[in-house]
C-alpha positions as CSV (number, residue, x, y, z in Angstrom):
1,X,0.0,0.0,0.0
2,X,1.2,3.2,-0.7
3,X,0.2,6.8,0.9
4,X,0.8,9.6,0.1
5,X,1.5,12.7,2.8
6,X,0.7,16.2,2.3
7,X,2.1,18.8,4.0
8,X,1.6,19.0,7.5
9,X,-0.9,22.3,8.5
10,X,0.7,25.4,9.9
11,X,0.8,26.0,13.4
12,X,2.2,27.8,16.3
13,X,4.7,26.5,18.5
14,X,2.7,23.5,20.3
15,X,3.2,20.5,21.6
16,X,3.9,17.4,19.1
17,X,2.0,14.3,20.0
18,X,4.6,13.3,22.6
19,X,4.4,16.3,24.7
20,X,7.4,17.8,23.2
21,X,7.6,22.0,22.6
22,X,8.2,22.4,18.9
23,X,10.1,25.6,18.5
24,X,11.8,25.2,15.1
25,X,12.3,22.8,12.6
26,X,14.3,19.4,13.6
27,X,18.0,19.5,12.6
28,X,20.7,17.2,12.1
29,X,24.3,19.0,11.9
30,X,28.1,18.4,12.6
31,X,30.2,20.5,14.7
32,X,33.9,20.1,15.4
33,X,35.5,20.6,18.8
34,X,38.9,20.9,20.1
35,X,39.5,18.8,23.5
36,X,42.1,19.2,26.2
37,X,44.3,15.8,26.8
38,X,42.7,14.2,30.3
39,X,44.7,14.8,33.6
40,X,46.9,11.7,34.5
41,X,44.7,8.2,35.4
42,X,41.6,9.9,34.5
43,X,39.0,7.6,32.3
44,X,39.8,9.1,28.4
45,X,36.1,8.1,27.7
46,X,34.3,9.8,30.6
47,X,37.0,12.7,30.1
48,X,35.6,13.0,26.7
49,X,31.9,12.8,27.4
50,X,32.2,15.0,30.0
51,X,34.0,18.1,27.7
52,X,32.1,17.0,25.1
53,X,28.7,18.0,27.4
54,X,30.6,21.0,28.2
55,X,31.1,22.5,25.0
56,X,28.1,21.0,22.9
57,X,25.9,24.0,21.9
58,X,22.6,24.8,24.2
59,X,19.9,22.7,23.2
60,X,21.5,20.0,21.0
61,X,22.1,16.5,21.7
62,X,25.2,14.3,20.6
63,X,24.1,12.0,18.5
64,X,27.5,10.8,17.2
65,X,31.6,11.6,18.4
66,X,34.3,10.8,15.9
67,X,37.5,11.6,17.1
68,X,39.7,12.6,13.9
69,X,42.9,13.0,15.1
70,X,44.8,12.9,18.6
71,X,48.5,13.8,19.4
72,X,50.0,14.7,22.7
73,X,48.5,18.1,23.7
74,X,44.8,16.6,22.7
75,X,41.7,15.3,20.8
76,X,39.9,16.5,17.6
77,X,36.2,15.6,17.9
78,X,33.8,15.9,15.1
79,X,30.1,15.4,16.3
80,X,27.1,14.9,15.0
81,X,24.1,17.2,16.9
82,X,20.5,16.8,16.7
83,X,18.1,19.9,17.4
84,X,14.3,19.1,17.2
85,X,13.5,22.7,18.9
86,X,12.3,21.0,21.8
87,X,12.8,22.4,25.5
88,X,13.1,18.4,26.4
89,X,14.7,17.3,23.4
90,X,13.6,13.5,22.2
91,X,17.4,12.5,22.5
92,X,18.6,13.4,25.9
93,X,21.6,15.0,25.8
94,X,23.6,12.5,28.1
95,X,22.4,9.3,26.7
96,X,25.0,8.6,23.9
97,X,27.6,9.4,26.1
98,X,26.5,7.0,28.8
99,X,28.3,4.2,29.8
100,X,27.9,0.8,32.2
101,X,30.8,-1.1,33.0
102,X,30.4,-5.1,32.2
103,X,30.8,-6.8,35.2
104,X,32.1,-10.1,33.5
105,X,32.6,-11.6,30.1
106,X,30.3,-13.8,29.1
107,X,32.8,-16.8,27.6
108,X,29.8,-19.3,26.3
109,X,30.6,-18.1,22.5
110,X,32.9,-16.3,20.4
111,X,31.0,-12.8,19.3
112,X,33.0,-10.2,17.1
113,X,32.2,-6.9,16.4
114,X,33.0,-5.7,12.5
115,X,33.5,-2.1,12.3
116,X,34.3,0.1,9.4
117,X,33.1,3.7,9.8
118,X,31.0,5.5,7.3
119,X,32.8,8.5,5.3
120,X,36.2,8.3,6.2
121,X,37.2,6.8,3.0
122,X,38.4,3.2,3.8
123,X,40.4,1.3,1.5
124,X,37.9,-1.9,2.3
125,X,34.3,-0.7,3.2
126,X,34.5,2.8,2.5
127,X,32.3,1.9,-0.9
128,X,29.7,-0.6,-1.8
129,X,29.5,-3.4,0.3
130,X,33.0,-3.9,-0.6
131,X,33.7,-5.1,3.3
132,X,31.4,-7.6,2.8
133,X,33.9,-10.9,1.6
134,X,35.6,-9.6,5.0
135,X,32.8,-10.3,7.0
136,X,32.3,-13.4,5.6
137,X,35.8,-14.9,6.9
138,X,35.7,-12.9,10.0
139,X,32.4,-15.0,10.6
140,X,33.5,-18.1,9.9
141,X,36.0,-18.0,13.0
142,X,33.0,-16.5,15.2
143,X,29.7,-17.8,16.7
144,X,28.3,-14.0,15.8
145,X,29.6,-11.4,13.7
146,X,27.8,-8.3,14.4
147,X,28.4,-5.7,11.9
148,X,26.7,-2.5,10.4
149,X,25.0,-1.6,7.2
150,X,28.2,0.6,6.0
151,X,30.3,-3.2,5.7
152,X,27.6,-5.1,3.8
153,X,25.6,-2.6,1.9
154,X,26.0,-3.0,-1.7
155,X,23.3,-1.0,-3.3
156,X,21.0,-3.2,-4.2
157,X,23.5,-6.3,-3.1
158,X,23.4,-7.7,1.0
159,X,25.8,-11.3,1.2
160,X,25.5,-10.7,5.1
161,X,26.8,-13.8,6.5
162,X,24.5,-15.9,8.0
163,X,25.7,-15.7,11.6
164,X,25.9,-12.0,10.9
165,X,23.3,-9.7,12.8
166,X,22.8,-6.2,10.8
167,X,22.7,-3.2,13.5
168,X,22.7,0.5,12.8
169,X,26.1,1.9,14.2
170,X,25.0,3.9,16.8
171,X,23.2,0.8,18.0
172,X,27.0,-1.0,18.0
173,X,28.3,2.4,20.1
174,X,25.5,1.9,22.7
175,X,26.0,-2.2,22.9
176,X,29.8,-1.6,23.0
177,X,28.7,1.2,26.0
178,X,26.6,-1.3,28.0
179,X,23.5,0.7,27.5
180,X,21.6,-1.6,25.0
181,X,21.6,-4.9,24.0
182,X,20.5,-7.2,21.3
183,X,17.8,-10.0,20.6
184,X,17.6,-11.6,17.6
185,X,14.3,-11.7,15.5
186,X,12.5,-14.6,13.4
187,X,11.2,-11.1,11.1
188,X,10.9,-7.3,11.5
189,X,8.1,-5.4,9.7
190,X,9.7,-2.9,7.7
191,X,8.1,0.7,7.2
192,X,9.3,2.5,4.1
193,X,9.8,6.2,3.6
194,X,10.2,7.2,0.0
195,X,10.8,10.6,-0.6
196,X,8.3,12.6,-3.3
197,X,9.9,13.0,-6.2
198,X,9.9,15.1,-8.9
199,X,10.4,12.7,-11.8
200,X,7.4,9.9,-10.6
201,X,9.7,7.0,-12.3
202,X,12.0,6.9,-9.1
203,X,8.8,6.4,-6.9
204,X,7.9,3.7,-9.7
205,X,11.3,1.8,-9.0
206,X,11.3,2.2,-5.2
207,X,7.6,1.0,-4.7
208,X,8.6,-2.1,-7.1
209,X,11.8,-2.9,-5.0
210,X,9.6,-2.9,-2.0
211,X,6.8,-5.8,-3.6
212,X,10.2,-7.7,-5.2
213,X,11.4,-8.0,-1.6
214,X,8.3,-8.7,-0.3
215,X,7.8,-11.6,-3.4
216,X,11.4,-12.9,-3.2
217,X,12.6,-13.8,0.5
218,X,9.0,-12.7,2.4
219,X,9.7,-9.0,3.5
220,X,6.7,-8.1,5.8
221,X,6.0,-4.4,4.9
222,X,3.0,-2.8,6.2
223,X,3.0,0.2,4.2
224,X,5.3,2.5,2.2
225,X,4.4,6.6,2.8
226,X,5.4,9.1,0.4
227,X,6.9,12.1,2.1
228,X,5.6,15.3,0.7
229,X,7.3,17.5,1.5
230,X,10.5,15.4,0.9
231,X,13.3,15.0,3.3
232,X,16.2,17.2,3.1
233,X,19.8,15.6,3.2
234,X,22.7,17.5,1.9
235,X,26.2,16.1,1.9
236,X,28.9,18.1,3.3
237,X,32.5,17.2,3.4
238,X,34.2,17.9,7.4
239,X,37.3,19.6,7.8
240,X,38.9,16.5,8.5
241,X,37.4,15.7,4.8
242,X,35.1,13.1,6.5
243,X,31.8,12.8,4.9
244,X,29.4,14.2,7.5
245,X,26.2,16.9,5.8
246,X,23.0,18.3,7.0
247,X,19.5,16.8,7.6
248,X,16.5,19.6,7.7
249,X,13.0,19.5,8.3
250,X,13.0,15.9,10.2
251,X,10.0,16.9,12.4
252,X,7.9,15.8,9.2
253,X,9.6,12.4,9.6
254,X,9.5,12.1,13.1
255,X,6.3,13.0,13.6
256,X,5.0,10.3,10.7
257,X,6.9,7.9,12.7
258,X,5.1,8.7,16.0
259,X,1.6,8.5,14.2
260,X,2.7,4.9,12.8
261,X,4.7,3.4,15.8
262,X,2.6,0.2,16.2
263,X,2.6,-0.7,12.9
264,X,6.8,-1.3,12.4
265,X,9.8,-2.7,14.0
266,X,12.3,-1.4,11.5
267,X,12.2,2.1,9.4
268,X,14.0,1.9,5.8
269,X,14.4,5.0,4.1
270,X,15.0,6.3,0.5
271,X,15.2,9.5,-0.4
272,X,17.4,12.4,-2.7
273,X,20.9,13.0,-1.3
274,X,22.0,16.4,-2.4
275,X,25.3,16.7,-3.7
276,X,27.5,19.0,-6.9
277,X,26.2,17.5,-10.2
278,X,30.0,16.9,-10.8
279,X,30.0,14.0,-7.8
280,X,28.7,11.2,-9.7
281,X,31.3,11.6,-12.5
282,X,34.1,12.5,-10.1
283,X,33.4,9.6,-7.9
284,X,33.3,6.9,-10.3
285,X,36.1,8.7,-12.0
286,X,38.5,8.8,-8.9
287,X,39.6,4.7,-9.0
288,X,38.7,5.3,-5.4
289,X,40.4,7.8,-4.4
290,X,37.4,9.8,-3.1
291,X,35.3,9.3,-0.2
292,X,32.0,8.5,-1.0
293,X,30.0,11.5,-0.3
294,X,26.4,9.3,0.1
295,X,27.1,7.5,3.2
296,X,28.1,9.9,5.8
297,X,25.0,11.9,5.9
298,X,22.9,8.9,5.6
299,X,24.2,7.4,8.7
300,X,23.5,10.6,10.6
301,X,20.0,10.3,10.0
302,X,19.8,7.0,11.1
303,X,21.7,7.4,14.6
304,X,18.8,10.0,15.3
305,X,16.4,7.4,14.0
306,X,17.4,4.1,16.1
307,X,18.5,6.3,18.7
308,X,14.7,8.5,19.5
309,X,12.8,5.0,18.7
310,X,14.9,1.9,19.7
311,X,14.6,0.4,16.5
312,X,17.0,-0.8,13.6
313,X,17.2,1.9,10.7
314,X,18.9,2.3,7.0
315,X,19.2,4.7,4.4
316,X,19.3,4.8,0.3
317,X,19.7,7.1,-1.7
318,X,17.1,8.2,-5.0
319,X,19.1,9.0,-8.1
320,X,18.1,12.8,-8.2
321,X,17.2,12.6,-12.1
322,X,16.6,10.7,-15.1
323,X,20.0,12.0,-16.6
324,X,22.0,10.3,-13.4
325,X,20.3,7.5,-14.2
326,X,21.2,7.3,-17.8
327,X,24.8,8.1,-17.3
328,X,27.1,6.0,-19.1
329,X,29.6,5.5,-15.7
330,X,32.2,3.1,-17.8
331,X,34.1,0.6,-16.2
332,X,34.8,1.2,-13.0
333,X,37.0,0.2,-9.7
334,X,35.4,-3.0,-8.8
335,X,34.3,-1.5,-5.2
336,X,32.3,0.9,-7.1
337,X,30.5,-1.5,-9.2
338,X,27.5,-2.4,-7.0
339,X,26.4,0.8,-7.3
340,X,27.0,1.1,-11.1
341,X,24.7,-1.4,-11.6
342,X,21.6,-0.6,-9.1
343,X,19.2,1.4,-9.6
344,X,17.2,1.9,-6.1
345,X,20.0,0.7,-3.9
346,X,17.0,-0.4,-1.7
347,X,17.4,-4.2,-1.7
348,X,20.3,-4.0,0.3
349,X,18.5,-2.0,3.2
350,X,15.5,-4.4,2.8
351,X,17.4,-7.3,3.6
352,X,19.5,-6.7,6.4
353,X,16.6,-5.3,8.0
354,X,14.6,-7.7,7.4
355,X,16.0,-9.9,10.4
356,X,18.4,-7.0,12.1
357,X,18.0,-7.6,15.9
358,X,15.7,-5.8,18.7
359,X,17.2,-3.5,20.4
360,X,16.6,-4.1,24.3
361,X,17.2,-1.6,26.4
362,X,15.7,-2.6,29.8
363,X,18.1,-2.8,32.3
364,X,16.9,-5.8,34.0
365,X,15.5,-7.1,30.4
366,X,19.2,-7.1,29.4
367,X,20.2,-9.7,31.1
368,X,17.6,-12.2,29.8
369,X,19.4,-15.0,28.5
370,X,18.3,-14.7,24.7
371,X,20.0,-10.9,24.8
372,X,23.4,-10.1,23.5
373,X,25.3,-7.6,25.5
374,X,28.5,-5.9,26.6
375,X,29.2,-8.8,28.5
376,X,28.9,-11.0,25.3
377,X,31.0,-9.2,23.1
378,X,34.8,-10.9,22.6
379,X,36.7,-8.2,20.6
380,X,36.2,-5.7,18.3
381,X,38.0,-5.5,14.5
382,X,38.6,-2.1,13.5
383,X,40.3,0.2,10.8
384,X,43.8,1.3,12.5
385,X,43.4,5.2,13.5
386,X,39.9,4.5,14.2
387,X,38.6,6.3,17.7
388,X,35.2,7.0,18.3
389,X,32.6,5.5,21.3
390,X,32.8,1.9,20.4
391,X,36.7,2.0,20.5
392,X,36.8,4.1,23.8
393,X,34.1,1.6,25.6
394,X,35.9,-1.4,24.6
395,X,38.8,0.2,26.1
396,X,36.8,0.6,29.1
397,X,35.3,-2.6,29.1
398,X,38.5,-4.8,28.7
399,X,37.3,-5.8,25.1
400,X,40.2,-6.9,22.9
401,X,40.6,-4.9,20.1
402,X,42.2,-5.5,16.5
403,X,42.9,-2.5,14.5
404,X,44.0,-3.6,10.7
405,X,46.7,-1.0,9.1
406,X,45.8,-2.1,5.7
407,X,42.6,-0.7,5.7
408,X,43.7,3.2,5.6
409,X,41.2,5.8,5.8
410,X,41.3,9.6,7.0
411,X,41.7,9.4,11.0
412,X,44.9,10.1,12.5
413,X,45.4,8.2,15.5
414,X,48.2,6.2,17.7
415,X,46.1,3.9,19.1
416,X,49.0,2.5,20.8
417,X,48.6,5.1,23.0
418,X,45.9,4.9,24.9
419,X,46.1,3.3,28.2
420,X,45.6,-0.6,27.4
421,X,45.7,-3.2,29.3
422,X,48.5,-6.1,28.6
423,X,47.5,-7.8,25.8
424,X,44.2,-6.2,24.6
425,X,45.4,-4.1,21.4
426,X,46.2,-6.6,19.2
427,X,47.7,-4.4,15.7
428,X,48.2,-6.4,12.5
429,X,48.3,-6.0,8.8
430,X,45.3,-7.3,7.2
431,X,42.0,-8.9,7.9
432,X,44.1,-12.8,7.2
433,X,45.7,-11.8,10.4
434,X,43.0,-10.4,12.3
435,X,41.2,-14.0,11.7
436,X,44.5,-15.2,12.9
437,X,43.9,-13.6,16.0
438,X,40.4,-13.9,16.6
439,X,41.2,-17.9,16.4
440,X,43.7,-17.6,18.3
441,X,41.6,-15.8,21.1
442,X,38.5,-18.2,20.3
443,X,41.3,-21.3,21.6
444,X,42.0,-19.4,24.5
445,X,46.1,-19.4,23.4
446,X,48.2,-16.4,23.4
447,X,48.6,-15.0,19.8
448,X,52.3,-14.7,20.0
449,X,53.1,-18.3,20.9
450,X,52.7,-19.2,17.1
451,X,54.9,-16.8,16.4
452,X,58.6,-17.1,17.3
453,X,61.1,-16.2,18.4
454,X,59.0,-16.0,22.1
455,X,60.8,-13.6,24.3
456,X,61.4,-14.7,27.9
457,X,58.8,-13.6,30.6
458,X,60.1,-10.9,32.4
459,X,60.5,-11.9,36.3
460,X,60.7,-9.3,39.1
461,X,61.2,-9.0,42.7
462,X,58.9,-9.0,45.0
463,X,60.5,-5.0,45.4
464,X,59.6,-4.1,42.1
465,X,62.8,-4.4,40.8
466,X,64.1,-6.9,37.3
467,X,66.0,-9.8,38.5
468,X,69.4,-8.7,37.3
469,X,70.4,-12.4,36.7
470,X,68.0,-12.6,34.5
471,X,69.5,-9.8,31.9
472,X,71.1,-12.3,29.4
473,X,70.4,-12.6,25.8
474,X,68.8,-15.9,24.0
475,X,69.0,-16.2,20.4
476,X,69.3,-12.6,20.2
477,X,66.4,-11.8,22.0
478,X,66.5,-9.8,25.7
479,X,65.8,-11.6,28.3
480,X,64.1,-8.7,29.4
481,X,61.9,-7.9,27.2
482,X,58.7,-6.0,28.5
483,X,55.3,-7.5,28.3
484,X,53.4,-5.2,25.1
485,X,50.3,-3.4,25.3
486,X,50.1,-4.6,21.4
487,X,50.5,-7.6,19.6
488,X,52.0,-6.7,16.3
489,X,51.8,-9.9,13.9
């Protein structure tokens, strides 16, 4: 079925239908912010959150931190802010920072968390689904792979593995936090948004991607809403040249998803990113080199999404004109080609949320035995450089993390500074090796005992002090040699 939504009558400022004081127009931005390095043996992450609070303009909410670079004297944050006009805003402004400790690991399966952020141009996910073959293997040493849409979206392409469970990244930052958890699902019914457009062709193709899905593998959609007027989403590059861009007008949205909240467990959208007519050809063009400019601002709309309603959210973007669509792109690199060849890039959203997990957020509702939580998380796999919430809160957590040089991208960080415990940073050079690891970890062995030569275990008195007898050299190798915070393969 397919409605169609007309404008919504003028009115004063009022109350919306969940008591909230609409003042302005809802509003999804990115700011950047310039943070002080924490006083000695104080938490990095609440140090963060806290300055973060501090600094965030009056009556926005965080809805996303990135740090893009860190060096001795401190942290550059970019963060996404959402401002609904509201006096109580529908995202409290604490809640993405908030964090609860895991009080054990949970050791009766091997779960990994895949992470490749959106629009920071990585060499492996920062295109079409192009992360996906990596998810595969990463899987195939784990019990559950939990991953976002940026790894395994390919337009209209979605091999998720199937021990893979689809979450929106924000979703990731607040499991990795300890403030939600996941249950898996049998099916979700999926609510689609679909943007009014000016050529009616694009609403043609989106309506008959909807009823393929729903013909093909069994997507339960109980209706599709035309939204008139159409969402704004404009793509904006950072100063960190992150993809990151603006969101306008989302009350329309938000307040259509109030209306309808007992009719969906999942929200898919698809509506016109706006970016230079020049982007198509450049991209394509660029063999890579350029961040996709699509992806950032879509995954700022849906952290505000799954973050206001607790349920799992994705994005696609509608070509903006017949002559996009026509465009003869060539050949092109083969992480591109997904998108060469689609024409709604819905599928891909359909299908991963299709069967994306519930997200609990109970506290005592967290700890039923058919939830996925902190506790159950084993390490994370990252890009190297990579620091946002997820990374910070496995830091907190004691979750071992593997950050993979060969997937380069645009942050600028030493991770192997940040206050780790013995063993948990685990740096290597490809995903072969961080499967190595993960296996490794899964058997419960050290990584670097299949690796040789193994230096001798440092022994100390019971003063503090190296046992000096100790200080001889085997095979070339100190005797002394210091435990690592990394393991570098």
């Amino acid at each position: 079925m397919t409605f169609k939504v007309g404008d919504p009558p003028e009115r004063p400022p009022t109350e919306d239908p969940k008591g909230h004081m609409n003042l302005k127009p809802a509003l999804l931005s990115e700011i950047q912010l310039t943070l002080p390095s924490p006083p000695a043996k104080v938490s990095l992450l609440q140090w963060l959150s806290r300055k973060t609070e501090e600094k965030l303009p009056i009556d926005t909410s965080p809805v996303r931190l990135v740090v893009t670079s860190s060096d001795s004297t401190g942290y550059q944050c970019e963060v996404t802010t959402f401002d609904d006009g509201t006096v109580d805003s529908r995202i409290p402004r604490n809640s993405m920072l908030e964090f609860r400790p895991r009080k054990l690991e949970n050791t009766e399966a091997f779960n990994a968390v895949l992470l490749v952020p959106t629009g920071i141009g990585a060499e492996i996910g920062g295109h079409a689904g192009d992360a996906t073959p990596v998810a595969q293997l990463l899987a195939s040493v784990c019990d559950t792979l939990i991953t976002h849409p940026n790894v395994v979206n390919a337009s209209d392409i979605n091999e998720i593995p199937g021990n893979g469970l689809y979450v929106e990244g924000s979703v990731i930052c607040r499991l990795m936090m300890g403030t939600a958890g996941l249950q898996p699902v049998r099916s979700n019914r999926v609510l689609v948004l679909m943007n009014s457009h000016t050529d009616p062709l694009f609403n043609t193709l989106t309506i008959n991607s909807v009823n393929a899905a729903r013909a093909s593998y069994g997507l339960m959609c109980p209706r599709i809403i035309e939204l008139d007027p159409p969402l704004v989403m404009i793509s904006e590059y950072t100063p960190s040249s992150r993809a990151a861009g603006r969101v306008e007008d989302l009350q329309h949205v938000l307040e259509l998803l109030d209306t309808h909240r007992d009719e969906y467990d999942a929200v898919a959208i698809s509506s016109v990113i706006t970016v230079p007519t020049n982007y198509h050809g450049d991209y394509f063009n660029s063999e890579g080199n350029m961040v996709n400019p699509w992806g950032g601002v879509e995954s700022m709309l849906t952290h505000t999404i799954s973050s206001i309603y607790d349920v799992p959210s994705a994005h696609s973007p509608m070509l903006e004109s017949q002559e996009v669509l026509d465009a003869d792109t060539g050949i092109v690199d083969p992480r591109m080609a997904a998108e060469a060849v689609s024409t709604t890039f819905l599928q891909s959203i359909l299908k991963g949320l299709q069967k994306s997990p519930r997200i609990i957020t109970d506290e005592d509702a967290l700890h039923h035995p058919g939830v996925l939580n902190a506790s159950h998380v084993s390490c994370l796999v990252i890009p190297d450089g990579c620091l946002g919430l997820p990374t910070l809160a496995a830091l907190e957590q004691g979750i071992p993390v593997i950050a993979v040089r060969e997937n380069r991208n645009l942050m600028r960080n030493d991770l192997t500074q940040l206050p780790w415990r013995p063993g948990q940073l685990h740096i290597v050079e490809n995903y072969w090796e961080a499967v190595g690891i993960m296996a490794a970890m899964k058997a419960g062995i050290a990584p670097n005992s299949v690796r040789r030569p193994i230096k001798l275990v440092p022994v100390e008195k019971s003063g503090g002090e190296l046992a000096a007898d100790l200080s001889i050299s085997t095979n070339g190798v100190s005797g002394l040699g210091v435990t690592s915070q990394q393991t570098s393969t």
